[in-house]
C-alpha positions in Angstrom: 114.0 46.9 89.1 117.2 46.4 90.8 116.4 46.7 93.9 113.8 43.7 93.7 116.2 41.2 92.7 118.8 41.9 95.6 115.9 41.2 97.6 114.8 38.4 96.1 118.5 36.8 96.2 118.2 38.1 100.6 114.8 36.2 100.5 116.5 32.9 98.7 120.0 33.6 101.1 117.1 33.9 104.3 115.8 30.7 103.2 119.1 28.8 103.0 120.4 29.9 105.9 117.0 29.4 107.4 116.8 32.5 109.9 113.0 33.4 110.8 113.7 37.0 111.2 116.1 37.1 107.4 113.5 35.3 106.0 110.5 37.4 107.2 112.4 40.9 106.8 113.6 40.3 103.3 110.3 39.2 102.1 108.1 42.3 103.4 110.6 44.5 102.6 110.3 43.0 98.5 106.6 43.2 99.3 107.4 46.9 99.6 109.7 47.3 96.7 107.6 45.1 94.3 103.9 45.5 94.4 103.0 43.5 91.7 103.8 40.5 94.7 103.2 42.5 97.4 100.2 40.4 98.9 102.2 36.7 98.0 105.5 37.6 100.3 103.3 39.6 102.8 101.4 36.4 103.0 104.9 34.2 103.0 106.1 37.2 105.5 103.1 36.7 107.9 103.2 32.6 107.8 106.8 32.6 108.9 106.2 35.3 111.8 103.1 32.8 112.6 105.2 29.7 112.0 107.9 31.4 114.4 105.4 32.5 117.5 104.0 29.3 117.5 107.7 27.9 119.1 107.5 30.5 121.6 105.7 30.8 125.4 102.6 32.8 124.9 104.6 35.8 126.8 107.5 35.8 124.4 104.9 35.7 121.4 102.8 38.0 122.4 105.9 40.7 122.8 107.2 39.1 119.1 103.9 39.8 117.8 103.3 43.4 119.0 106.5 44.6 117.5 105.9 47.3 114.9 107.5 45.8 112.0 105.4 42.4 112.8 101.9 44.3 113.4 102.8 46.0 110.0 103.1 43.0 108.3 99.8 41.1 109.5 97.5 43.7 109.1 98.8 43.8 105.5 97.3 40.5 105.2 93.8 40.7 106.7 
């Protein structure tokens, strides 16, 4: 599939340039594309968004964390 290996090269450039919000979007949107490992970058998705609300005030995180692309991903992975 095409498509899933431009966003597997988006989830490695993410991770090298080390941006929460690349690294998160490009791995839930492969989820999307490839469900074979759907639940393992939902899972990698949902640790980073975790990973990133833990930095913020609880007001911030609680804002981050009701977005709908954010809710989307963790209730993927309950």
């Amino acid at each position: 599939m095409e498509a899933a290996g431009e966003l597997n090269r988006a989830v490695a450039l993410g991770d090298e340039l080390g941006s929460p919000l690349i690294r998160w979007r490009a791995r839930a949107a492969l989820a999307n594309a490839a469900e074979a490992e759907a639940y393992t970058n939902r899972r990698e998705a949902a640790a980073i968004i975790r990973e990133v609300t833990a930095g913020l005030d609880v007001a911030r995180a609680a804002v981050y964390l009701a977005a709908p692309e954010v809710v989307q991903v963790l209730e993927a992975v309950r």
